[in-house]
C-alpha positions as CSV (number, residue, x, y, z in Angstrom):
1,X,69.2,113.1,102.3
2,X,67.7,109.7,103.6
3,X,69.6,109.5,106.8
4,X,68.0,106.1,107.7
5,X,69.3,105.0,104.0
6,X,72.7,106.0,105.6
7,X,72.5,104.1,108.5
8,X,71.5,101.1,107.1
9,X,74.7,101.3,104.4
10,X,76.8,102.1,107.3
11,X,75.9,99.1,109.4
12,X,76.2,96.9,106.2
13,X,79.6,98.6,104.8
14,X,81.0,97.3,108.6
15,X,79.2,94.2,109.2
16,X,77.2,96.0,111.6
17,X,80.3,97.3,113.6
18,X,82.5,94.4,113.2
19,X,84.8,96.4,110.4
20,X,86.5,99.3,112.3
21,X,89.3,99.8,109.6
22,X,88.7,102.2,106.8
23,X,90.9,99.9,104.5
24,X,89.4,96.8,106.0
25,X,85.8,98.8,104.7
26,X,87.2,99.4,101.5
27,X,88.6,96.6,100.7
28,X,85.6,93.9,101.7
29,X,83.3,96.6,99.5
30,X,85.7,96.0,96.5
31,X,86.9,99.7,96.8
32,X,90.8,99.9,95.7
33,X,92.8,102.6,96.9
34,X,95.6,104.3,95.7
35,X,98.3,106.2,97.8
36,X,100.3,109.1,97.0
37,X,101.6,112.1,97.6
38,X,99.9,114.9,95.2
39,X,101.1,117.9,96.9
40,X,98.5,120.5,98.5
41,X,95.7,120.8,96.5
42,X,93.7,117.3,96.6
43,X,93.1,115.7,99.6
44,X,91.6,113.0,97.8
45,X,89.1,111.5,95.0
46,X,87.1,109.0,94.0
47,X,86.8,107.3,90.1
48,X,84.8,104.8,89.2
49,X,86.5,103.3,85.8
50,X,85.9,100.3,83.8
51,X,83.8,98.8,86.6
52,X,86.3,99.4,89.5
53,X,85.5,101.4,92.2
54,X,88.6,103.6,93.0
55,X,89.9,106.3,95.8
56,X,93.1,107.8,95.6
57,X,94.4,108.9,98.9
58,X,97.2,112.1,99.7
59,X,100.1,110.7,101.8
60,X,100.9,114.4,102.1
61,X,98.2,114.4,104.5
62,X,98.7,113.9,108.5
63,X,97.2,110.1,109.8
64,X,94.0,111.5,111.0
65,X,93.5,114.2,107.8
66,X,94.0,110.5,105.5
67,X,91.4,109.2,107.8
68,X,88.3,112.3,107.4
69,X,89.2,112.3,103.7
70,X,88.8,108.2,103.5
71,X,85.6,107.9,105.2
72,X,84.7,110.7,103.0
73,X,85.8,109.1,99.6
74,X,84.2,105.5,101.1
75,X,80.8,107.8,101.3
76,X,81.0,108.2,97.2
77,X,81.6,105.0,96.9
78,X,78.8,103.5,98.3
79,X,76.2,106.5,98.0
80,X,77.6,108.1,94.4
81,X,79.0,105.2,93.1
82,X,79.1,106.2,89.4
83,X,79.8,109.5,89.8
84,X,83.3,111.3,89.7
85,X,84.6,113.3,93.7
86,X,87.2,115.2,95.0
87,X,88.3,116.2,98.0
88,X,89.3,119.6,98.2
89,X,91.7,121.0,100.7
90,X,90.5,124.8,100.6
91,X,87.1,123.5,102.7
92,X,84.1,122.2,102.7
93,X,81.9,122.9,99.6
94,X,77.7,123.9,99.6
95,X,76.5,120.9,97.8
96,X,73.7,118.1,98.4
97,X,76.3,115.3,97.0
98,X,79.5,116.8,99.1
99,X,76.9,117.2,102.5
100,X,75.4,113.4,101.9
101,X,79.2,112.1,101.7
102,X,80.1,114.5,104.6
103,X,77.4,113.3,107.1
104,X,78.1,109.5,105.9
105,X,81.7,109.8,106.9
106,X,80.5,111.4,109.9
107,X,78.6,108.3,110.8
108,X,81.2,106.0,109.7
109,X,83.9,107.6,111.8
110,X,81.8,107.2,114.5
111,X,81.2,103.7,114.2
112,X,85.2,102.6,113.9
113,X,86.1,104.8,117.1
114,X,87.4,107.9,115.3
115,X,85.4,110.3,117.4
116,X,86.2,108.9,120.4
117,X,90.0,108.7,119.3
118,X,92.1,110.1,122.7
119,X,94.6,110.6,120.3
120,X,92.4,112.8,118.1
121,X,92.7,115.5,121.0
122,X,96.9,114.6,121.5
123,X,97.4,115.6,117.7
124,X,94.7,118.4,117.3
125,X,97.9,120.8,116.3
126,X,98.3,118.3,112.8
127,X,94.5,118.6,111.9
128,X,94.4,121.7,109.2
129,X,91.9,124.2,109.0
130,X,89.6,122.1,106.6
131,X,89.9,119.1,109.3
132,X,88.8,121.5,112.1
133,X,86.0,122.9,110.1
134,X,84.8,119.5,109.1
135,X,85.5,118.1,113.1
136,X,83.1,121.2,114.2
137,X,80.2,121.8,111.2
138,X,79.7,117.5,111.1
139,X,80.3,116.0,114.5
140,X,76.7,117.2,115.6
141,X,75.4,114.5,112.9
142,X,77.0,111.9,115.6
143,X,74.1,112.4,117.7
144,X,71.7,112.7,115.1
Protein backbone atom coordinates (compact mmCIF):
# COMPACT_ATOMS: atom_id res chain seq x y z
CA UNK A 1 0.00 0.00 0.00
CA UNK A 2 1.47 3.46 -1.20
CA UNK A 3 0.43 5.50 1.73
CA UNK A 4 1.97 8.71 0.29
CA UNK A 5 -0.43 7.75 -2.90
CA UNK A 6 -3.15 7.98 -0.22
CA UNK A 7 -2.33 11.15 1.06
CA UNK A 8 -2.02 12.86 -1.93
CA UNK A 9 -5.81 11.49 -3.17
CA UNK A 10 -6.99 12.50 0.19
CA UNK A 11 -5.80 16.04 -0.01
CA UNK A 12 -7.16 16.19 -3.70
CA UNK A 13 -10.66 14.28 -2.97
CA UNK A 14 -11.09 17.47 -0.26
CA UNK A 15 -9.49 20.29 -1.97
CA UNK A 16 -6.77 20.00 0.43
CA UNK A 17 -9.09 20.13 3.56
CA UNK A 18 -11.55 22.51 2.29
CA UNK A 19 -14.40 19.53 1.73
CA UNK A 20 -15.23 18.19 5.29
CA UNK A 21 -18.64 16.54 4.11
CA UNK A 22 -18.56 13.01 3.02
CA UNK A 23 -21.52 13.81 0.49
CA UNK A 24 -19.89 17.07 -0.38
CA UNK A 25 -16.63 14.52 -1.26
CA UNK A 26 -18.74 12.32 -3.13
CA UNK A 27 -20.56 14.40 -4.97
CA UNK A 28 -17.61 16.91 -6.38
CA UNK A 29 -15.75 13.37 -7.28
CA UNK A 30 -18.96 12.38 -9.39
CA UNK A 31 -19.67 9.56 -6.83
CA UNK A 32 -23.68 9.05 -6.54
CA UNK A 33 -25.02 7.57 -3.60
CA UNK A 34 -27.96 5.71 -2.89
CA UNK A 35 -29.74 5.41 0.54
CA UNK A 36 -31.68 2.73 1.98
CA UNK A 37 -32.48 0.55 4.41
CA UNK A 38 -31.27 -3.14 3.48
CA UNK A 39 -31.66 -4.72 6.81
CA UNK A 40 -28.50 -6.22 8.82
CA UNK A 41 -26.33 -7.74 6.63
CA UNK A 42 -24.74 -4.80 4.31
CA UNK A 43 -23.53 -1.90 5.63
CA UNK A 44 -22.69 -0.69 2.38
CA UNK A 45 -21.18 -1.18 -1.28
CA UNK A 46 -19.74 0.20 -4.04
CA UNK A 47 -20.64 -0.41 -8.12
CA UNK A 48 -19.19 1.05 -10.74
CA UNK A 49 -21.86 0.60 -13.77
CA UNK A 50 -22.08 1.95 -17.20
CA UNK A 51 -19.44 4.56 -16.32
CA UNK A 52 -21.04 5.76 -12.99
CA UNK A 53 -19.39 5.51 -9.95
CA UNK A 54 -21.98 4.34 -7.24
CA UNK A 55 -22.19 3.67 -3.25
CA UNK A 56 -25.18 2.53 -1.75
CA UNK A 57 -25.54 3.47 1.80
CA UNK A 58 -27.72 1.45 4.92
CA UNK A 59 -30.04 3.89 6.63
CA UNK A 60 -30.38 1.03 9.07
CA UNK A 61 -27.16 2.13 10.25
CA UNK A 62 -26.65 4.79 13.35
CA UNK A 63 -25.23 8.53 11.93
CA UNK A 64 -21.69 7.77 12.77
CA UNK A 65 -21.78 3.77 11.57
CA UNK A 66 -23.21 5.66 7.81
CA UNK A 67 -20.24 7.84 8.30
CA UNK A 68 -17.10 4.82 8.82
CA UNK A 69 -18.96 2.91 6.07
CA UNK A 70 -18.98 6.18 3.64
CA UNK A 71 -15.46 7.06 3.94
CA UNK A 72 -14.99 3.52 3.49
CA UNK A 73 -17.06 3.13 0.16
CA UNK A 74 -15.42 6.79 -1.00
CA UNK A 75 -11.89 4.71 -0.54
CA UNK A 76 -13.18 2.26 -3.53
CA UNK A 77 -14.11 4.73 -5.33
CA UNK A 78 -11.16 6.58 -5.74
CA UNK A 79 -8.48 3.71 -5.08
CA UNK A 80 -10.63 0.52 -6.76
CA UNK A 81 -12.61 2.45 -8.94
CA UNK A 82 -13.59 -0.41 -11.38
CA UNK A 83 -13.84 -2.97 -9.07
CA UNK A 84 -17.05 -4.22 -7.24
CA UNK A 85 -17.07 -3.69 -2.66
CA UNK A 86 -19.08 -4.46 0.13
CA UNK A 87 -19.23 -3.50 3.37
CA UNK A 88 -19.88 -6.22 5.58
CA UNK A 89 -21.38 -5.84 9.05
CA UNK A 90 -19.95 -9.16 10.64
CA UNK A 91 -16.23 -7.20 10.69
CA UNK A 92 -13.43 -6.37 9.27
CA UNK A 93 -12.07 -8.77 6.53
CA UNK A 94 -7.98 -9.86 5.94
CA UNK A 95 -7.57 -8.38 2.56
CA UNK A 96 -4.93 -5.95 0.81
CA UNK A 97 -8.08 -4.16 -1.17
CA UNK A 98 -10.42 -4.07 2.14
CA UNK A 99 -7.03 -2.81 4.42
CA UNK A 100 -6.04 -0.04 1.56
CA UNK A 101 -9.84 1.26 1.68
CA UNK A 102 -9.76 0.80 5.54
CA UNK A 103 -6.61 3.04 6.12
CA UNK A 104 -7.94 5.62 3.32
CA UNK A 105 -11.15 6.16 5.27
CA UNK A 106 -9.09 6.31 8.21
CA UNK A 107 -7.23 9.32 6.76
CA UNK A 108 -10.21 10.81 5.30
CA UNK A 109 -12.17 10.79 8.67
CA UNK A 110 -9.46 12.41 10.00
CA UNK A 111 -9.25 15.20 7.75
CA UNK A 112 -13.27 16.26 7.96
CA UNK A 113 -13.12 16.15 11.92
CA UNK A 114 -14.58 12.68 12.57
CA UNK A 115 -11.86 11.63 14.96
CA UNK A 116 -11.97 14.52 16.78
CA UNK A 117 -15.90 14.36 16.76
CA UNK A 118 -16.91 15.14 20.83
CA UNK A 119 -19.93 13.57 19.88
CA UNK A 120 -18.16 10.40 18.75
CA UNK A 121 -17.48 9.75 22.62
CA UNK A 122 -21.45 11.09 23.57
CA UNK A 123 -22.85 8.19 21.25
CA UNK A 124 -20.09 5.47 21.73
CA UNK A 125 -23.22 3.10 23.07
CA UNK A 126 -24.79 3.37 19.09
CA UNK A 127 -21.33 2.39 17.47
CA UNK A 128 -21.70 -1.64 16.92
CA UNK A 129 -19.13 -4.11 17.43
CA UNK A 130 -17.69 -3.77 13.74
CA UNK A 131 -17.58 0.28 14.40
CA UNK A 132 -15.53 -0.36 17.59
CA UNK A 133 -13.30 -2.80 16.03
CA UNK A 134 -12.72 -0.60 13.06
CA UNK A 135 -12.42 2.77 15.73
CA UNK A 136 -9.50 0.61 17.59
CA UNK A 137 -7.52 -1.73 14.77
CA UNK A 138 -7.40 1.82 12.21
CA UNK A 139 -7.27 5.00 14.32
CA UNK A 140 -3.39 4.26 14.89
CA UNK A 141 -3.08 4.97 10.92
CA UNK A 142 -4.15 8.75 12.12
CA UNK A 143 -0.73 9.26 13.26
CA UNK A 144 0.87 7.41 10.68
Amino acid sequence: MDKDFINRKINEITQHGKLTNLQEIAKANDILIYEGNWGTETAGAYHYRYRIKIIMLNTALTYYHMQIVLAHEIAHAIIHPYEEANFSLIGLKKDKKENEANYFACKLLDVVGFWGNENLCIYEDELSKADRCFIEAYRKYVTE
